[in-house]
NUDO-325643 format. One record per atom (N, C-alpha, C): x, y, z; residue in one letter; atom name. Coordinates in steps of 0.2 Angstrom, whole numbers, m for minus. Example, Ala and Ser with C-alpha at 12.3 -4.5 7.8 and 13.67 -1.06 7.14 Angstrom:
2
NODE       x       y       z   residuo   atomo
NODE      66     m28      39         A       N
NODE      62     m22      39         A      CA
NODE      66     m16      39         A       C
NODE      64     m11      35         S       N
NODE      68      m5      36         S      CA
NODE      64       0      39         S       C
This chain:
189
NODE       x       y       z   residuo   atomo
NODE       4      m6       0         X       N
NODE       0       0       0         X      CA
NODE       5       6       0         X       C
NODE       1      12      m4         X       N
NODE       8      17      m5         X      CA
NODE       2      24      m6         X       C
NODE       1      28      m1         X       N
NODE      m1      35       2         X      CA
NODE      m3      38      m5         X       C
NODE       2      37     m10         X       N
NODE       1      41     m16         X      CA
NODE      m3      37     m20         X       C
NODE      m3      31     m21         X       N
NODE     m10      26     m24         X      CA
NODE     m15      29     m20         X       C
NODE     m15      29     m15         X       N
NODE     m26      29     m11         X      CA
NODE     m26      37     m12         X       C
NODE     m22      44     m12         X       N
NODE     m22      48     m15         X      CA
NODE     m26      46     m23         X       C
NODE     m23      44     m25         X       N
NODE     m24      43     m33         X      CA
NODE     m30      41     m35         X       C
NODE     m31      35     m30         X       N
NODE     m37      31     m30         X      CA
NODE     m45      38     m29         X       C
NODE     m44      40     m22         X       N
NODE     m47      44     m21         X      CA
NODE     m50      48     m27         X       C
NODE     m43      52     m29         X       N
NODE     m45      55     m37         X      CA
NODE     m50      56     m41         X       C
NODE     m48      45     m41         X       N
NODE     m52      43     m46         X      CA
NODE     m60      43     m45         X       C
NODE     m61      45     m38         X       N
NODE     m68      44     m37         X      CA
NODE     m71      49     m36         X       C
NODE     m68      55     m35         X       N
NODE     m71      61     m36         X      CA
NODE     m74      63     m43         X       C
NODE     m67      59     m48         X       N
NODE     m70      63     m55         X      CA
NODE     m75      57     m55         X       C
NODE     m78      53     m55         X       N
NODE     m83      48     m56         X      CA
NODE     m89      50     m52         X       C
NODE     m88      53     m47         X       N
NODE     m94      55     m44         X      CA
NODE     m96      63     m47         X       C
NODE     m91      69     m49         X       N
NODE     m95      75     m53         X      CA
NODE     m97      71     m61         X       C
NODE     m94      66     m65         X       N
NODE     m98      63     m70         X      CA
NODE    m104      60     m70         X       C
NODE    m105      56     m65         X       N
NODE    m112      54     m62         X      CA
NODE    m117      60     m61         X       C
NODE    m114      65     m56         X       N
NODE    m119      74     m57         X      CA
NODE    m122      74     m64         X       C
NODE    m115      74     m70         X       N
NODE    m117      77     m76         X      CA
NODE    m121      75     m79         X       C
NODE    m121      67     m80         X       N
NODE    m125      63     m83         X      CA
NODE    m132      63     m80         X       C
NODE    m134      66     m74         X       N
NODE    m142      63     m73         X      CA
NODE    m147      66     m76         X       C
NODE    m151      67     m74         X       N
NODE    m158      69     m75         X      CA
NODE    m160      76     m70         X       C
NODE    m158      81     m73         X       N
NODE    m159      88     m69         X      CA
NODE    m165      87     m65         X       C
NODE    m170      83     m67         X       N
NODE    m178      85     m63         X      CA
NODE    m177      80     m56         X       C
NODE    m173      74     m57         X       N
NODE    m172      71     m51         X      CA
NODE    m166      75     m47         X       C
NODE    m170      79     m43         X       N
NODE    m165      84     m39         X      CA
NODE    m167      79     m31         X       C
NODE    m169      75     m29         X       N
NODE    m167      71     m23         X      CA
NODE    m162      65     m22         X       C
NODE    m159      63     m29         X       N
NODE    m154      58     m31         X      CA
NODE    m148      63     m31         X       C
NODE    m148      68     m35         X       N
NODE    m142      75     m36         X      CA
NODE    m140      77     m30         X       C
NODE    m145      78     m24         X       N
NODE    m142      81     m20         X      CA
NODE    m139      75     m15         X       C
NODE    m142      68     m13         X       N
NODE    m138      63     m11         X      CA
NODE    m132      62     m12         X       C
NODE    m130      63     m20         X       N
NODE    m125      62     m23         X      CA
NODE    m121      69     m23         X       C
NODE    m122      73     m23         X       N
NODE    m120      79     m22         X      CA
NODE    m115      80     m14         X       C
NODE    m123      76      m9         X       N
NODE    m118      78      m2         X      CA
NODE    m113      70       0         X       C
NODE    m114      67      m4         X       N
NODE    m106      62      m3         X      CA
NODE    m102      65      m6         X       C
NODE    m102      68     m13         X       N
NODE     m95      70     m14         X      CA
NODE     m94      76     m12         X       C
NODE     m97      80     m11         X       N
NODE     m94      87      m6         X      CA
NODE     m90      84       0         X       C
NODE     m94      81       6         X       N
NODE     m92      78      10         X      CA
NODE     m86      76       8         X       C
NODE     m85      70       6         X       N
NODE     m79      63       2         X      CA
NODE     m73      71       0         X       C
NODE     m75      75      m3         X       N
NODE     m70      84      m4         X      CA
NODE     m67      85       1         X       C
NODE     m72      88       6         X       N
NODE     m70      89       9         X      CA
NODE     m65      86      16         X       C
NODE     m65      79      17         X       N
NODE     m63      73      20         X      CA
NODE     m55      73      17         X       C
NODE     m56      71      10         X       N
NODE     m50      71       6         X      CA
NODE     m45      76       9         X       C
NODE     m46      82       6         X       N
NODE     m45      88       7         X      CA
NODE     m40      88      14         X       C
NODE     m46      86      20         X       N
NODE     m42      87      26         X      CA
NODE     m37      80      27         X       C
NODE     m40      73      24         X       N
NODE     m34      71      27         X      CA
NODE     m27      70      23         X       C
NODE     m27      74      19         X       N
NODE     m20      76      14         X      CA
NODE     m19      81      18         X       C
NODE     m20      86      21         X       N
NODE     m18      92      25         X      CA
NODE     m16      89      33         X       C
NODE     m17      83      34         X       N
NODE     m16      79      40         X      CA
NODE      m9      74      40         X       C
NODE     m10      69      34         X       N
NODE      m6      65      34         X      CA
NODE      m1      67      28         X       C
NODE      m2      67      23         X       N
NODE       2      70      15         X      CA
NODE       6      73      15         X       C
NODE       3      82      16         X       N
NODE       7      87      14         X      CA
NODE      12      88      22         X       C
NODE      10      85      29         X       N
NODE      17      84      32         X      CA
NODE      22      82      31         X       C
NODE      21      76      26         X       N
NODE      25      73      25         X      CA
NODE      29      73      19         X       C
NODE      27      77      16         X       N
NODE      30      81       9         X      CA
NODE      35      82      11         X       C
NODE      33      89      16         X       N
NODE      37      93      20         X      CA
NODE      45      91      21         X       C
NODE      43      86      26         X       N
NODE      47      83      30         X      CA
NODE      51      80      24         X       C
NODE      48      76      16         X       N
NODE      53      73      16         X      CA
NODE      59      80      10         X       C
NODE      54      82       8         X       N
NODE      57      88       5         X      CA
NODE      62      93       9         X       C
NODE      62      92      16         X       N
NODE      68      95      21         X      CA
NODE      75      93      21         X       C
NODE      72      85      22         X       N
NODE      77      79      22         X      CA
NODE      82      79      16         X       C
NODE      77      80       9         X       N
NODE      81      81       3         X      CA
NODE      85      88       3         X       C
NODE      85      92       5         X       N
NODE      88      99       5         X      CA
NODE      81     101       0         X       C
NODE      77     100      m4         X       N
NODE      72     103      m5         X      CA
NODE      65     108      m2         X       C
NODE      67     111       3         X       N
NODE      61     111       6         X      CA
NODE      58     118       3         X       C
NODE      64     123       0         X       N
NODE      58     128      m4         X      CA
NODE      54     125     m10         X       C
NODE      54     119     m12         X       N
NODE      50     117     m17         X      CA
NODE      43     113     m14         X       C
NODE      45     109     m10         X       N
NODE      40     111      m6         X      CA
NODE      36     112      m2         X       C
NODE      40     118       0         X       N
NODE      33     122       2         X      CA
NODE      30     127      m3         X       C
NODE      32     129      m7         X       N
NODE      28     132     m12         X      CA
NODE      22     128     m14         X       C
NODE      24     119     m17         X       N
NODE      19     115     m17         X      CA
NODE      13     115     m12         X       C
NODE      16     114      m6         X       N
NODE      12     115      m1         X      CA
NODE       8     122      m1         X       C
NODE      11     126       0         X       N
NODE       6     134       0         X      CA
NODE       1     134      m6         X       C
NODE       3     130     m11         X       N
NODE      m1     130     m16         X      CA
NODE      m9     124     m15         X       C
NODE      m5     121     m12         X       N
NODE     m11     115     m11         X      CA
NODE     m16     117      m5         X       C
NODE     m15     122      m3         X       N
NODE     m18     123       4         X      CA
NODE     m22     130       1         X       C
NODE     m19     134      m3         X       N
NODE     m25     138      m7         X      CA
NODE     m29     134     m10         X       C
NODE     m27     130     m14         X       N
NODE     m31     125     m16         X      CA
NODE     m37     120     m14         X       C
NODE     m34     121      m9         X       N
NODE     m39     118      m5         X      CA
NODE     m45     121      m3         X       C
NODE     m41     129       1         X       N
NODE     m48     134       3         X      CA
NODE     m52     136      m4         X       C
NODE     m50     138     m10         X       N
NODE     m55     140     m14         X      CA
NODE     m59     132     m15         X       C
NODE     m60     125     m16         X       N
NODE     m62     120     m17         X      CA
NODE     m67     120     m11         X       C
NODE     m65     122      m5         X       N
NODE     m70     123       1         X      CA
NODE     m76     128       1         X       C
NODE     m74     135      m2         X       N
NODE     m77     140      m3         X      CA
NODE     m80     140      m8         X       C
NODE     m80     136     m13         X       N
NODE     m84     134     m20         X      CA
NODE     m89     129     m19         X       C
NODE     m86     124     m15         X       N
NODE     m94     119     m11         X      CA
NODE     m97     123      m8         X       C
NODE     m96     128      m4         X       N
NODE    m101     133      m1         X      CA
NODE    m105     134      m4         X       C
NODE    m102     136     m11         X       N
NODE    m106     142     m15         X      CA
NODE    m114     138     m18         X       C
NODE    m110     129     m19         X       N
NODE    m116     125     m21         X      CA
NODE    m123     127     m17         X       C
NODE    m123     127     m11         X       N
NODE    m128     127      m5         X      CA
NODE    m134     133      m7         X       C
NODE    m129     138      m9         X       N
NODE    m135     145     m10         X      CA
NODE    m139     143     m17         X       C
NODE    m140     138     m20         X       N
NODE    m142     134     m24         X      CA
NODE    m146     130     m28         X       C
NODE    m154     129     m28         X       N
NODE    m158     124     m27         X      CA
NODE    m156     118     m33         X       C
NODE    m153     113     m30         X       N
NODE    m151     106     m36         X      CA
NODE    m155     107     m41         X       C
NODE    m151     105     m46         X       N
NODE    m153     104     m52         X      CA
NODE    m154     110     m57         X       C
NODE    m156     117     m56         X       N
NODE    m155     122     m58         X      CA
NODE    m148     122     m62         X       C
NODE    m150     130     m67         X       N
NODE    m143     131     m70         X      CA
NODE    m140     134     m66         X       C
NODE    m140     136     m61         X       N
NODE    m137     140     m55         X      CA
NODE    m132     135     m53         X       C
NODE    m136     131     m50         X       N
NODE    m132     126     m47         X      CA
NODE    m128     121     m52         X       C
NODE    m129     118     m57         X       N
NODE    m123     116     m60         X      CA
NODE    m119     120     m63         X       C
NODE    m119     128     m65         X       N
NODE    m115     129     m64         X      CA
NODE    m109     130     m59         X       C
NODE    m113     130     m54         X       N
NODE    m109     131     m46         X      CA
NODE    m104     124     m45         X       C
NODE    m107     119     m47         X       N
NODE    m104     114     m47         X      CA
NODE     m98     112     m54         X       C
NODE    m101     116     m57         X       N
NODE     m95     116     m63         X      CA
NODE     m89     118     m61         X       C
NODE     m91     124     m56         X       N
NODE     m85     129     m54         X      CA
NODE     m80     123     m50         X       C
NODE     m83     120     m45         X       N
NODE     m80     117     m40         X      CA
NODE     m75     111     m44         X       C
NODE     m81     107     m49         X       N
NODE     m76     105     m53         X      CA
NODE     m68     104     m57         X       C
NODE     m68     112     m60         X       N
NODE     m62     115     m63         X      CA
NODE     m59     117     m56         X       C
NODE     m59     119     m50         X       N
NODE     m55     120     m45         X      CA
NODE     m54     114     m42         X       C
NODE     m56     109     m44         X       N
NODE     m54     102     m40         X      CA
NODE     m50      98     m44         X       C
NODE     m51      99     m51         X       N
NODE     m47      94     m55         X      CA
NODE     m41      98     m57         X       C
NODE     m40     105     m56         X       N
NODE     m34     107     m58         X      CA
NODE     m28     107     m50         X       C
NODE     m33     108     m45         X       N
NODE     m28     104     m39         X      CA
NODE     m26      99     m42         X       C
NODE     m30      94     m44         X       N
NODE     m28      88     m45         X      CA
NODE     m23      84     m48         X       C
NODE     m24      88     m54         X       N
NODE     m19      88     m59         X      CA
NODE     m11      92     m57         X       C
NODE     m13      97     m54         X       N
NODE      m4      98     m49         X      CA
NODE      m2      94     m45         X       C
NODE      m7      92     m41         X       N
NODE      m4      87     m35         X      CA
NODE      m1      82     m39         X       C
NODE      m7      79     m44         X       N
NODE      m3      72     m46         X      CA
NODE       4      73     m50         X       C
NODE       6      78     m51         X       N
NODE      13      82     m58         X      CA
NODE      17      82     m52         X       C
NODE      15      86     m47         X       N
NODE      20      89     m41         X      CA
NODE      25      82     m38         X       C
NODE      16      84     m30         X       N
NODE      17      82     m25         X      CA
NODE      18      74     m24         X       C
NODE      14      72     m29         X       N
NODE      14      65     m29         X      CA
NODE      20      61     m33         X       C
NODE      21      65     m38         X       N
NODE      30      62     m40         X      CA
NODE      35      64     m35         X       C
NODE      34      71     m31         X       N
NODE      39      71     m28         X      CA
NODE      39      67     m21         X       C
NODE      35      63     m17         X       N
NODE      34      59     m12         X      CA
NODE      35      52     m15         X       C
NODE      35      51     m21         X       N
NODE      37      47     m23         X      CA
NODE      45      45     m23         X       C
NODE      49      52     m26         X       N
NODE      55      49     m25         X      CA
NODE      59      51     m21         X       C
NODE      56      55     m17         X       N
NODE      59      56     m10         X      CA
NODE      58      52      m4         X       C
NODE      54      50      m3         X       N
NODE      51      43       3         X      CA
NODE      52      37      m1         X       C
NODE      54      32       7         X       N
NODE      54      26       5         X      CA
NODE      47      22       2         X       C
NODE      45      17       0         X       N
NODE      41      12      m1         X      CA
NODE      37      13       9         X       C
NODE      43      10      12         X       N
NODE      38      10      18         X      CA
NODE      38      16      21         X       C
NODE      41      20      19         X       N
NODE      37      26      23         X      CA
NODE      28      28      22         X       C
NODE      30      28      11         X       N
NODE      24      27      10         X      CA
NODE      18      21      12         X       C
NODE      20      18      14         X       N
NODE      16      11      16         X      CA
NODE      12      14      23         X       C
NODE      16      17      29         X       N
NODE      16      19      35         X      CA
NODE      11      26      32         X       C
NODE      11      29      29         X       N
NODE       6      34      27         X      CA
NODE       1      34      24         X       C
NODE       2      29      22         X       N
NODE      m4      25      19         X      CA
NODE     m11      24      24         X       C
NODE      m5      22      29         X       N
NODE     m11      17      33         X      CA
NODE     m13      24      38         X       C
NODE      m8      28      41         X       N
NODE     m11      34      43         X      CA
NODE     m18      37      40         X       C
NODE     m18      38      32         X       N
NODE     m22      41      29         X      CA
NODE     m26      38      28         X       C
NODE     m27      30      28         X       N
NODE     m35      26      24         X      CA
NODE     m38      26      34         X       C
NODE     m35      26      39         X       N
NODE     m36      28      44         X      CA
NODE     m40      35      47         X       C
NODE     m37      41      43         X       N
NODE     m39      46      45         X      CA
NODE     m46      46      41         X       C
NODE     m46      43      36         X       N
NODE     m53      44      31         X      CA
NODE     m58      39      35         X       C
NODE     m55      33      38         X       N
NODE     m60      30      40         X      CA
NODE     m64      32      49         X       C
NODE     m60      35      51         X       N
NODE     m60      38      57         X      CA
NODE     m66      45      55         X       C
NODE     m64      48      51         X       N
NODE     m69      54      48         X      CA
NODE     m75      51      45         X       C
NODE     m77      45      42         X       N
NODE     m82      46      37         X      CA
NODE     m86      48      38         X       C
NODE     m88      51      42         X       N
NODE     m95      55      43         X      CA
NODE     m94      62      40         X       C
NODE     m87      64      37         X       N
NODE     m86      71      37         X      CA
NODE     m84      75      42         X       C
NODE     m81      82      40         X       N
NODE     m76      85      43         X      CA
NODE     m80      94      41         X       C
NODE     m77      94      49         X       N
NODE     m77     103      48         X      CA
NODE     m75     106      43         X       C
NODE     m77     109      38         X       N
NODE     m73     113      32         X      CA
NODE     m69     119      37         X       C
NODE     m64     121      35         X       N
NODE     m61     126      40         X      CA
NODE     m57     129      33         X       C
NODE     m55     134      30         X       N
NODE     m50     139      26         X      CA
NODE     m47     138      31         X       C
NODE     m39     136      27         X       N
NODE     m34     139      33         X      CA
NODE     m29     144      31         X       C
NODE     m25     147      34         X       N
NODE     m18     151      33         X      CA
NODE     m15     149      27         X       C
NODE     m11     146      24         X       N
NODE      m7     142      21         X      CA
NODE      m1     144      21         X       C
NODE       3     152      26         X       N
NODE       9     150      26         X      CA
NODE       9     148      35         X       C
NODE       3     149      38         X       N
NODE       0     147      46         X      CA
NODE       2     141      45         X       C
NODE       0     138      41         X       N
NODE      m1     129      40         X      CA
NODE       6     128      40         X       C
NODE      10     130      36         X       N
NODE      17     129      36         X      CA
NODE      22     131      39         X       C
NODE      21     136      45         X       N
NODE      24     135      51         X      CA
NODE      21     131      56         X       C
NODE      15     128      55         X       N
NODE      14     124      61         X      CA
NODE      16     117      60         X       C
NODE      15     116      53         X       N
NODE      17     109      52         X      CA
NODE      27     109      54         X       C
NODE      30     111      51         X       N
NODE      37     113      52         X      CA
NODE      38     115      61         X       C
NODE      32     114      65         X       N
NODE      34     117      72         X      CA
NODE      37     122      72         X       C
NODE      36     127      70         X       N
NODE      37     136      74         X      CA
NODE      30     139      78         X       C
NODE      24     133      77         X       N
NODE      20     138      81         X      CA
NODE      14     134      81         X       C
NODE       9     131      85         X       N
NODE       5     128      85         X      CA
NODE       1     130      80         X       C
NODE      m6     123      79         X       N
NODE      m9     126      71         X      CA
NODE     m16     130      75         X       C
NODE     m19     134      69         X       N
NODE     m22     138      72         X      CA
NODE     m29     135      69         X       C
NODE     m30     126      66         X       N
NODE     m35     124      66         X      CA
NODE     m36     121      70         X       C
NODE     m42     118      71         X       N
NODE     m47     111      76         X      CA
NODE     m42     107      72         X       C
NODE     m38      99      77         X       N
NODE     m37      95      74         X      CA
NODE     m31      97      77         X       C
NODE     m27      91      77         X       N
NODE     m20      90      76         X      CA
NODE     m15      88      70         X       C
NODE     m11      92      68         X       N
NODE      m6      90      62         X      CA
NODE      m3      85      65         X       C
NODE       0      82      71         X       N
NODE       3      78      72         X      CA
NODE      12      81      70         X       C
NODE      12      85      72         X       N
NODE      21      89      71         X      CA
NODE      24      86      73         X       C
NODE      23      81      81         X       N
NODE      29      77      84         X      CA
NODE      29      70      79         X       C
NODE      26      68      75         X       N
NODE      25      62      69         X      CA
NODE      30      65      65         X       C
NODE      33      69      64         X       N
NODE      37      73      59         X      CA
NODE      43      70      60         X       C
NODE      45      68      67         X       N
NODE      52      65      70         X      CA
NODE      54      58      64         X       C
NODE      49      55      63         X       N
NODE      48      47      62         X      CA
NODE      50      49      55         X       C
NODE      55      42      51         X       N
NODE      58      43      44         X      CA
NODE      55      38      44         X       C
């Protein structure tokens, strides 16, 4: 098991769940919004457990390699990315399913989701690849299908800082969100 597969995996079911949106029936709006509030939720869950287990360890490994300004640029970048993807689910709400309001609200969320995605997986995800072990990624793996399965009921959407995020992750200064980054997990190679 490797952090960057269930990463990947995840991916794949996001875009499989906005395809499903596209294809329905606009008038069956009590199907749309089921489906709608799994994968916000499933967003929003993702979101935090890459900002939990992932992007620390990006961090860390990218420090390790003497990379760490490429890293965290990465990082600042995914954590913007993140807040606009969480303020653009908002936006779905003020919305009544199945309108052309609301799809395109959700088209919005789309193109903000797929182009994190498509950086993360160019970036973040080749670079944890060649910077971390096989078992490192195996032990973050299991962190991460653990934190998703610890949360499935969904997670407080919160915006965060994102260079707050990376001094707290880096331990210069506690994080200013709910939840633990786990910075003394940071020690562990």
């Amino acid at each position: 098991m490797d952090i960057t597969q269930l990463i990947l995996d995840d991916h794949h079911e996001q875009r499989r769940l906005f395809a499903i949106l596209e294809q329905m029936d606009r008038g069956d709006t009590a199907t749309l919004s089921a489906i709608w509030a799994r994968l916000s939720s499933f967003l929003e869950l993702h979101a935090q457990a890459e900002e939990e287990v992932f992007y620390p360890a990006l961090l860390q490994a990218g420090t390790a390699a003497h990379r760490q300004a490429g890293v965290e640029d990465e990082t600042l970048d995914a954590i913007r990315d993140h807040n606009e993807i969480r303020d653009t689910i908002a936006e779905v709400a003020r919305h009544r399913p199945g309108t052309d309001d609301w799809y395109t609200a959700i088209a919005v969320v789309n193109k903000a989701n797929g182009d994190h995605m498509a950086e993360e997986e160019r970036e973040g995800l080749t670079d944890l690849r060649r910077l971390a072990s096989l078992s490192r990624r195996h032990q973050l793996a299991v962190d991460f299908a653990a934190y998703e399965a610890r949360n499935y009921a969904g997670v407080q959407p919160i915006d965060k800082d994102p260079e707050g995020y990376i001094r707290a992750v880096e331990g210069q200064q506690p994080p200013r969100t709910p939840g633990s980054l786990s910075v003394g997990s940071l020690k562990r190679n």
